[in-house]
N, C-alpha and C positions, 0 to 999 in steps of 0.2 A: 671576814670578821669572825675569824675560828674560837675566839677570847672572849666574846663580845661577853663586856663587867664582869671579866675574871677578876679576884684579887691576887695579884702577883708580887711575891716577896722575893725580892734579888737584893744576897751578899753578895758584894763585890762589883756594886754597879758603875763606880767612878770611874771606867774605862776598859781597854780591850771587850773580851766577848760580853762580860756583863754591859758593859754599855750599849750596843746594838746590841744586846738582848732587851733592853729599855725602850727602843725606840720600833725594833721587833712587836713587839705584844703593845705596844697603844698603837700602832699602825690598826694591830689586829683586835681591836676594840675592850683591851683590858686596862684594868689600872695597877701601874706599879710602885710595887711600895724601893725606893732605890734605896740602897745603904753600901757604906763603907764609911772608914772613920774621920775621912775630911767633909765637913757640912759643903766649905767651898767646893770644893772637884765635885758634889753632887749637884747643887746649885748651878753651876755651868752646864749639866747631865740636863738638869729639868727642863734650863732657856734654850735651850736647845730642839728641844722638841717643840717649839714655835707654838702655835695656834692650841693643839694639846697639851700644852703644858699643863692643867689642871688634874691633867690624867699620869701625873707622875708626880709622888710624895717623897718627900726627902726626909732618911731614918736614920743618922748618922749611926753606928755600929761597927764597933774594933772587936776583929777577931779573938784580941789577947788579951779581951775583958768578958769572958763567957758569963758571969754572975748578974748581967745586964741584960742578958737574954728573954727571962721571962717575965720582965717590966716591957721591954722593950716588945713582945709579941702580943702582950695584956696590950699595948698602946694601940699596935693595928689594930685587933679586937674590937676597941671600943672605937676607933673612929671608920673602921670599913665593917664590920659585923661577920666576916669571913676570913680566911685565909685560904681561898682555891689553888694554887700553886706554890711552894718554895723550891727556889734556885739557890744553891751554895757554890759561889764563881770564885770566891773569895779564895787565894792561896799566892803561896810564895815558892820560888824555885831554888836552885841551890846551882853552883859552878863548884865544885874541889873535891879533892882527892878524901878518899877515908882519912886517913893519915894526917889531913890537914884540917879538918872538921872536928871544930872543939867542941863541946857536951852543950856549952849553954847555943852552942847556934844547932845543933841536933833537936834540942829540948824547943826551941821559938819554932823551927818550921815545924815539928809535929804539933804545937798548940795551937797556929795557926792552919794550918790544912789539915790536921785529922780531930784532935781534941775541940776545937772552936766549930766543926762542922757537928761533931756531935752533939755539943751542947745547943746550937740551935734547933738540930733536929728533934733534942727530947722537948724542947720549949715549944716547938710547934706542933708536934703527934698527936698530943693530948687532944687541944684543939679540933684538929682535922677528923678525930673521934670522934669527938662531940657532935658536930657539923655532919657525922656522915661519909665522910671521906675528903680526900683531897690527892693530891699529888707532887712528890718530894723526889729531885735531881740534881744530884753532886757532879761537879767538874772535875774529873779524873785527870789521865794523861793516857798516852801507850806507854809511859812508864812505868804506870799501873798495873801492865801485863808483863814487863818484862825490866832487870835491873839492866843500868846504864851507864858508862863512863862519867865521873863530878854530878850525878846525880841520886847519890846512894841514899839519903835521907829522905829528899824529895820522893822520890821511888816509891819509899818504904811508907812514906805516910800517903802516897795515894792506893798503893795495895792495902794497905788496914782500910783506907775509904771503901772500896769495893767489900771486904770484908763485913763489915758494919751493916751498908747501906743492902748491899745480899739478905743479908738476914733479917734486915728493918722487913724487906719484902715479902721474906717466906715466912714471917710472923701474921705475917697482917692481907695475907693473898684473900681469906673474904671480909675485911675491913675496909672494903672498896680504896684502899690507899694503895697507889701505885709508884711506884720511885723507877726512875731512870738514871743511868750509870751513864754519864756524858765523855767522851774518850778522844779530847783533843792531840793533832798529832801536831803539824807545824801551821800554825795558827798564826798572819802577821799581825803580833802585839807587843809587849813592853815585858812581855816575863821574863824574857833573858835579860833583861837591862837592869831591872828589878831584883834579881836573882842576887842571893848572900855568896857570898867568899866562906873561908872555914872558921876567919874570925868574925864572921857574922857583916863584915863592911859587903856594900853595895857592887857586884859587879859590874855595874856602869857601860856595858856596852851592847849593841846587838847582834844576837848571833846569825850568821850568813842562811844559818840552814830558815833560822824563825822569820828573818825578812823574805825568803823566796815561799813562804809558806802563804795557805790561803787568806781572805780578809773577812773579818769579823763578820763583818755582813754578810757575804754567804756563807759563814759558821753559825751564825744565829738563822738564819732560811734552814737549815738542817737541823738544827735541834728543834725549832717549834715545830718541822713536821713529825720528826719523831715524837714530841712531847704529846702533840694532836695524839697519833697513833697510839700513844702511850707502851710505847716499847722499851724494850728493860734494858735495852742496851744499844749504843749509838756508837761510832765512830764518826769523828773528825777530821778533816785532812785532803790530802791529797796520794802521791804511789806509795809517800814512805807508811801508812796505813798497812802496808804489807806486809809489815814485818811482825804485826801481831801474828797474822796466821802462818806464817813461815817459823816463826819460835812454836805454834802451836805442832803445826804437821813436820818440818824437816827439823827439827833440835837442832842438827850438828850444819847444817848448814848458817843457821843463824848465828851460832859464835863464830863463824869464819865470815862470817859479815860485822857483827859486829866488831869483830877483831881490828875488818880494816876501816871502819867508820868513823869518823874526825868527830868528838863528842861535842863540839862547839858547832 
């Protein structure tokens, strides 16, 4: 019971890792605040966790209404008197070429994965201040470390994530606030399916690499112990994880891998 009466705030609890990150942390004796923008898909989230159900709040919250954020953070406030934890799961992916990626589907995944992360993060700091501290972890990619085939946007706004959330850190290193840099690689969930085209329509399928990847559940066993340890930086995954530190130490090896790696 590492949690026991944390308050925990997860965007993007309606499914993949945010959701066994839900059922993760009330195992482990916290209460969580769930959000994402369908009240139903959270409501299914909360009867779910059976017997604790009381131990999971339903917050509905659409990333590409950030101006709702600091009513919406005022709300936990006043009905849990804390915010011990925020989780930002909350993101979208992208499948197409430069070329074929038009401005307003550029401009939706940066509002949702960088601009929509940050607007809840300023909604919540203040807070966490106030209180003494608390602890603040973004859901990256290894895209994050390195650009990728039909992933160019997505990429980019999970590198500004690191960027941001970096310095949210080295601002506040004796404001007892600790933020974690979450760094899923192939994670079995719906992000590929989910994922935009260049005209912003729905990708609709799953990619082979995301299906043979690991399952939510033990992606969310790995983040709460890292969260526990409160370490600044986690990887997700399984061997393809490797290829962070192969772009880091061999450069030219990694474009000759990359080269010949099927971006789907």
């Amino acid at each position: 019971m590492r949690y026991l009466n944390k308050i925990v705030w997860i965007a993007g609890a309606s499914s993949g890792i945010g959701e066994s990150l839900v059922y993760a942390f009330i195992q482990e004796g916290a209460t969580v605040i769930a959000s994402a923008p369908f009240e139903d898909q959270l409501n299914q989230v909360r009867e779910k966790c059976g017997d604790k159900m009381e131990y999971c709040k339903v917050l509905p919250l659409d990333m590409l209404e950030p101006d709702n954020f600091q009513e919406l953070a005022e709300k936990v406030i006043r009905e849990n008197k804390r915010i011990d934890i925020l989780i930002h799961v909350a993101g979208i992916s992208q499948r197409a070429l430069v070329q074929e990626t038009e401005m307003e589907t550029v401009r939706k995944i940066m509002e949702i994965n960088f601009f929509g992360a940050v607007a809840l993060a300023k909604a919540v700091l203040p807070i966490m201040l106030s209180q003494g501290g608390g602890q603040i972890a973004a859901v990256s990619s290894i895209v994050g470390k390195f650009g990728f085939p039909l992933r160019s946007v997505y990429s980019a706004s999970k590198h500004a994530m690191h960027g941001f959330f970096e310095s949210l850190q080295a601002e506040n290193l004796n404001n007892s606030i600790d933020v974690t840099m979450i760094i899923p690689g192939r994670v079995n969930t719906e992000i590929s399916f989910n994922a935009v085209t260049g005209d912003g329509k729905t990708w609709g399928k799953k990619d082979p690499g995301q299906e043979g990847g690991i399952s939510t559940e033990k992606a969310s066993r790995i983040i709460l112990n890292a969260l526990y340890k409160k370490k600044k930086e986690v990887l997700v995954g399984g061997r393809e994880l490797a290829m962070v530190y192969i772009k880091r130490f061999f450069p030219g090896l990694f474009w000759k891998m990359v080269n010949n790696i099927k971006p789907t």
